[in-house]
The first five atom37 places (N, CA, C, CB, O) and aatype in JSON, in Angstrom:
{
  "aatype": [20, 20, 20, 20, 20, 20, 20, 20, 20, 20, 20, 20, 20, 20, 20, 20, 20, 20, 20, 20, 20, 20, 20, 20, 20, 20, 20, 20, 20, 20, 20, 20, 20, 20, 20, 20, 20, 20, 20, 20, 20, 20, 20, 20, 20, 20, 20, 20, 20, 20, 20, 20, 20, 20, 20, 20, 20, 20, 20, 20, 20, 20, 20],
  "atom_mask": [
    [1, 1, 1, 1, 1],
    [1, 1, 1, 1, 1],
    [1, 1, 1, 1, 1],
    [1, 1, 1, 1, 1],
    [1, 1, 1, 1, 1],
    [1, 1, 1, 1, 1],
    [1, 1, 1, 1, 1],
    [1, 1, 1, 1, 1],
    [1, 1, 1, 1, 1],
    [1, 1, 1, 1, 1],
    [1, 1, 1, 1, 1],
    [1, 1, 1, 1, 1],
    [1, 1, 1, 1, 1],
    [1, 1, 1, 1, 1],
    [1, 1, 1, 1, 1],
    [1, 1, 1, 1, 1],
    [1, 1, 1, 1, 1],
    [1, 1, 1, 1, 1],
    [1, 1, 1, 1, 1],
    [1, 1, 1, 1, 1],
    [1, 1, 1, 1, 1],
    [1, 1, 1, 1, 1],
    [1, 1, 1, 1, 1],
    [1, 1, 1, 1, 1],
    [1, 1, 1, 1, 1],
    [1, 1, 1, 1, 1],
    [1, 1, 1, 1, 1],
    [1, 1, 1, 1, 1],
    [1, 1, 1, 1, 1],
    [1, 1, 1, 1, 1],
    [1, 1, 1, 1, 1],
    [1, 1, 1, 1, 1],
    [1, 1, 1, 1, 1],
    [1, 1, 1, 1, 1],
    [1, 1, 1, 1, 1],
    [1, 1, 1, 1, 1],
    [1, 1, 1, 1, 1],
    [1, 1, 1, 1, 1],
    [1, 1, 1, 1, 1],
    [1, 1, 1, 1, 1],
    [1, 1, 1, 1, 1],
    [1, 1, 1, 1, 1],
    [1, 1, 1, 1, 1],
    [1, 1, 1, 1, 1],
    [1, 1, 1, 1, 1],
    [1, 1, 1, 1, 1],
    [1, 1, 1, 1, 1],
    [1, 1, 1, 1, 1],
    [1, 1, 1, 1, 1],
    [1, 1, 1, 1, 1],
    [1, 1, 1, 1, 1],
    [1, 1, 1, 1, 1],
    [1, 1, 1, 1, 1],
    [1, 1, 1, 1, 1],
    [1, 1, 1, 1, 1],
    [1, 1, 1, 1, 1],
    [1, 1, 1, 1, 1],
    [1, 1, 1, 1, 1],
    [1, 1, 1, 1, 1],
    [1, 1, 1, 1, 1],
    [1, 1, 1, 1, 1],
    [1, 1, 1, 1, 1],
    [1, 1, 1, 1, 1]
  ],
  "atom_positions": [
    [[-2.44, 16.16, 1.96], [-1.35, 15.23, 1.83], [-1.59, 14.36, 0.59], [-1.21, 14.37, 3.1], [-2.64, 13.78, 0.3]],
    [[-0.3, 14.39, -0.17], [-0.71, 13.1, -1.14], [-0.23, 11.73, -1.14], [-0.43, 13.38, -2.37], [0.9, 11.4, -0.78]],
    [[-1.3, 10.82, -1.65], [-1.12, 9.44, -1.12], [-0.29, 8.92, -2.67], [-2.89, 8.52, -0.6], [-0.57, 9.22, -3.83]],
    [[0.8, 8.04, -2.15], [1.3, 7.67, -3.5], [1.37, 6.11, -3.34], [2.8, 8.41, -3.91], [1.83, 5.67, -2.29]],
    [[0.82, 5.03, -4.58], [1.09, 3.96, -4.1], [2.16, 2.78, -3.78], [0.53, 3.74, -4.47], [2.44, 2.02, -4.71]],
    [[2.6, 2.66, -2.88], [3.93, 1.8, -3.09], [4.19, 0.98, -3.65], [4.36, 1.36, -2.39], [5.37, 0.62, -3.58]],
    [[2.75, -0.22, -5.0], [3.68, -0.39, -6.04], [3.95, 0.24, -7.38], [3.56, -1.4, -6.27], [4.78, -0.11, -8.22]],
    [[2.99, 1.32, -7.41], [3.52, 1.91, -9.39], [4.18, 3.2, -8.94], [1.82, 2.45, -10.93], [4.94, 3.81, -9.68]],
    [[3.75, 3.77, -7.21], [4.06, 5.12, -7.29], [3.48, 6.39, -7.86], [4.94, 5.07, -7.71], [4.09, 7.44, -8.07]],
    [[1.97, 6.09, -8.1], [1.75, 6.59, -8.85], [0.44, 7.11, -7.47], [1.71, 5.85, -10.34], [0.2, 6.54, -6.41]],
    [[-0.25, 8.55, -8.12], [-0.62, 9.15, -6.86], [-2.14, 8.6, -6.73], [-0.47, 10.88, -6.87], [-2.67, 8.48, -7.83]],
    [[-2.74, 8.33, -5.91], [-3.83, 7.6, -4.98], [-5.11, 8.92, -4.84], [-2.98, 7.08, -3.14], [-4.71, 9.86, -4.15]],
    [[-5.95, 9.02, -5.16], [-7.06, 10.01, -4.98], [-7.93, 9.33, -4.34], [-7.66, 10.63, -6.16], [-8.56, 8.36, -4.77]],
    [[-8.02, 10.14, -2.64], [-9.11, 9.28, -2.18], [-10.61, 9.63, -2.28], [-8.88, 9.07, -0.89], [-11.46, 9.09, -1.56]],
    [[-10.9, 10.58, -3.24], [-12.29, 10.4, -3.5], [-12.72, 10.1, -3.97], [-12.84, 10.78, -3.59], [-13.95, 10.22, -3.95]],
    [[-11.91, 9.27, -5.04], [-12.02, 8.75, -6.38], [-11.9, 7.04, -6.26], [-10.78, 9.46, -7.36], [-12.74, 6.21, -6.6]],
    [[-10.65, 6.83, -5.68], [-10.13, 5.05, -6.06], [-10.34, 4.67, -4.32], [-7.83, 4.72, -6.88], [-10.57, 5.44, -3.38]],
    [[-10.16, 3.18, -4.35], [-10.35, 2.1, -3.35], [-8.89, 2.25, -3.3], [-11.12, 0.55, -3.7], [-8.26, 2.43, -4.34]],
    [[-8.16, 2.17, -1.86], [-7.16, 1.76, -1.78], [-7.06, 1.1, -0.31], [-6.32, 2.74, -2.16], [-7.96, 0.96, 0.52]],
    [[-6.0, 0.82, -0.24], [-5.59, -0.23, 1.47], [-4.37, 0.86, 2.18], [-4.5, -2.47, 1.05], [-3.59, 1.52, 1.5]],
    [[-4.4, 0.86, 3.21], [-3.57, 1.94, 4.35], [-3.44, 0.9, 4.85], [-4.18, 3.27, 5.32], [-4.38, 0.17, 5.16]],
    [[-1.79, 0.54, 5.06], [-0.87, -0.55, 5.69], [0.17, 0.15, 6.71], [0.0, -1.37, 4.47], [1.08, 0.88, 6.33]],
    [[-0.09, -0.18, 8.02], [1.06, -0.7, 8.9], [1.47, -1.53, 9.53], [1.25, -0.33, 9.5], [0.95, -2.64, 9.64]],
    [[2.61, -1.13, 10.11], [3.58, -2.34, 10.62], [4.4, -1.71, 11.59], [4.56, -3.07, 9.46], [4.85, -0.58, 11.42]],
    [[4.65, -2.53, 12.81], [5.52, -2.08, 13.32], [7.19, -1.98, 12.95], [5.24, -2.56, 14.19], [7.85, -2.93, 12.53]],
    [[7.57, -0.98, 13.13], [9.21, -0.59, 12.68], [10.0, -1.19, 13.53], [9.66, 0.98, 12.73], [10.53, -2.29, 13.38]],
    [[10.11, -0.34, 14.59], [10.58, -1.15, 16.3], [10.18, -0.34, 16.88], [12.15, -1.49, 16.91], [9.52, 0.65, 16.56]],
    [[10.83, -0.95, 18.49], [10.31, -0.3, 19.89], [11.37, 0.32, 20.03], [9.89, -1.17, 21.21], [12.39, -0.16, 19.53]],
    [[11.41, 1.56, 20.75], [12.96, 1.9, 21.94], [12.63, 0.86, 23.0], [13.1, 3.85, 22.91], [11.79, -0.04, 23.12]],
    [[14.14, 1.6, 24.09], [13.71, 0.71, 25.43], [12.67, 1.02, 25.67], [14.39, 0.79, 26.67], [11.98, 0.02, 25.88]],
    [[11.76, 2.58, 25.83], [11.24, 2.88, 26.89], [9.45, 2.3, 26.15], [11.68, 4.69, 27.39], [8.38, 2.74, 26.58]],
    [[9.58, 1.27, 25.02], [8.46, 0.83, 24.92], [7.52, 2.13, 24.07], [8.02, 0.37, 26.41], [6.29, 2.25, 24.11]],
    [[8.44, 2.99, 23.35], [7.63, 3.74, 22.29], [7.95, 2.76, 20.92], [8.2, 5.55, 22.1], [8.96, 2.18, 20.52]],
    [[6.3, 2.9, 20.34], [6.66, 1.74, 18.88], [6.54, 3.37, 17.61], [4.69, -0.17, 18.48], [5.8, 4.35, 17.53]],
    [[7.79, 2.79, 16.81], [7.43, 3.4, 15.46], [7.17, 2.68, 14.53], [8.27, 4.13, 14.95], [7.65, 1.6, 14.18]],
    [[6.16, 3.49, 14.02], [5.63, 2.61, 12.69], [5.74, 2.8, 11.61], [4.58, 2.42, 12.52], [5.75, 3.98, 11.28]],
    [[5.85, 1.9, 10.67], [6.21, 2.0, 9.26], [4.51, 2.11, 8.27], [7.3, 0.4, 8.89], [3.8, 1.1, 8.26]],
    [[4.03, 3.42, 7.48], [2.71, 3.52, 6.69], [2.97, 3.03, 5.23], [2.12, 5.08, 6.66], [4.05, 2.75, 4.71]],
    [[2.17, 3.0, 4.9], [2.07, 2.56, 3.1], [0.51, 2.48, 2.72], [2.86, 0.74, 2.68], [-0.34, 1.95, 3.44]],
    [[0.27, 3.11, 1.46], [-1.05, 2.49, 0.75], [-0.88, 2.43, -0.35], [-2.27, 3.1, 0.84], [0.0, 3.02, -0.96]],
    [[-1.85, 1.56, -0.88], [-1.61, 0.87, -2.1], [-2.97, 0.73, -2.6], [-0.85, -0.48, -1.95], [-3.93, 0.39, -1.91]],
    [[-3.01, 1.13, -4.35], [-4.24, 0.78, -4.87], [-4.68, -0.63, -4.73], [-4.26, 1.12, -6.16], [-3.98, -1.64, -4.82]],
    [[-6.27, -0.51, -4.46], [-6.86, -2.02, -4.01], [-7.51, -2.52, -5.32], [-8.11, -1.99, -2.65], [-8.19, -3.55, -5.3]],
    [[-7.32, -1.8, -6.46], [-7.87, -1.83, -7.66], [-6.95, -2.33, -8.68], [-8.34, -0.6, -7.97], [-5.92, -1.67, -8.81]],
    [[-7.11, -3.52, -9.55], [-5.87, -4.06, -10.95], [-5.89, -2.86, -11.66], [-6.36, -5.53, -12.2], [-5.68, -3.02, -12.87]],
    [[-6.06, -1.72, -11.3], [-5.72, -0.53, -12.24], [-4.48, -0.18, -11.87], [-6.64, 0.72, -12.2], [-3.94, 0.71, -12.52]],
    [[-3.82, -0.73, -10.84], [-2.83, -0.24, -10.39], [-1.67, -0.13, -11.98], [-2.42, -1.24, -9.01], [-2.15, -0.73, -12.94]],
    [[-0.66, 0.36, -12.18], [-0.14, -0.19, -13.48], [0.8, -1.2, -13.28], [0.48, 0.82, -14.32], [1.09, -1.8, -14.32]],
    [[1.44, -1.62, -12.16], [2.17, -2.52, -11.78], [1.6, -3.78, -11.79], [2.6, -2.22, -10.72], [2.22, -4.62, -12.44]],
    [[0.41, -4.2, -11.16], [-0.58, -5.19, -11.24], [-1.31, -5.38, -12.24], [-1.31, -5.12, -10.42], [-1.67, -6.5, -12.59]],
    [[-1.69, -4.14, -12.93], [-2.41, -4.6, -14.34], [-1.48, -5.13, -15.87], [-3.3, -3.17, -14.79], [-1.89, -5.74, -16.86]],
    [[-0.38, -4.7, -15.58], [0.83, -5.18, -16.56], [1.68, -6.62, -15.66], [2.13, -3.54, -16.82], [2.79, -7.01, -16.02]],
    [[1.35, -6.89, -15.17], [2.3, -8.09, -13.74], [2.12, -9.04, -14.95], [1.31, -8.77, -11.61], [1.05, -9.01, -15.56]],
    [[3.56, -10.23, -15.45], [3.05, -11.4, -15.81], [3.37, -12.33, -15.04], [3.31, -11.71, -16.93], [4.33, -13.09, -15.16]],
    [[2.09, -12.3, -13.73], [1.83, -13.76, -12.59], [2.12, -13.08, -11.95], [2.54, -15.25, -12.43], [1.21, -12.84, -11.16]],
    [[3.84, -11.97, -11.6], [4.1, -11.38, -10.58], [2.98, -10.15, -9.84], [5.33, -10.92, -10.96], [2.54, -9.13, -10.37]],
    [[2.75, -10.67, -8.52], [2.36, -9.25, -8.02], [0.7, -8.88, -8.04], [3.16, -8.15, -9.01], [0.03, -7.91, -7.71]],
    [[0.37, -10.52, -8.76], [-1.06, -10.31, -8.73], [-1.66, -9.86, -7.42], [-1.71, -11.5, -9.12], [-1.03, -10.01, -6.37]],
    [[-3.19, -9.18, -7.49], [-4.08, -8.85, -6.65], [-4.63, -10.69, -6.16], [-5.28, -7.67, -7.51], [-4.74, -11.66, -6.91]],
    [[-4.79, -10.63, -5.15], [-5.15, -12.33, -4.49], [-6.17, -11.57, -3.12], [-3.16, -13.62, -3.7], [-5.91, -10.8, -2.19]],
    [[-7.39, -12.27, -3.62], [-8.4, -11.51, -2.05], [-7.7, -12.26, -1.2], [-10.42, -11.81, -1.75], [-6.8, -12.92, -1.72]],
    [[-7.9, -12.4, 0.41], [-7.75, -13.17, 1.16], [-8.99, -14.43, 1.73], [-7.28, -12.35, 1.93], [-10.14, -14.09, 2.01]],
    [[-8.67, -15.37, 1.8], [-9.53, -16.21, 2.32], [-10.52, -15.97, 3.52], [-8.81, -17.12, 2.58], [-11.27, -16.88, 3.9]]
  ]
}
């Protein structure tokens, strides 16, 4: 499978780069099945979206 990142789009090699695997819940039905929404994203300012960003979109660790 190939991983592409959701901000440059550009394709993710996991033997190679650091990246982050994000979910979220989508919704529930009634009967209490959840779908979920995936995404990963380079964890690296190589990204080209983040390494060209001016202010927007910076990389920020978390506290």
């Amino acid at each position: 499978m190939t991983l592409l990142c959701e901000r440059c789009y550009g394709p993710i090699d996991p033997a190679r780069e650091d990246f982050y695997h994000l979910a979220h819940i989508s919704h529930a039905d009634r009967s209490g099945d959840v779908v979920w929404n995936d995404a990963t994203v380079h964890s690296d300012p190589s990204c080209a979206v983040m390494a060209h960003a001016d202010g927007a979109g910076r990389h920020r660790k978390a506290a």
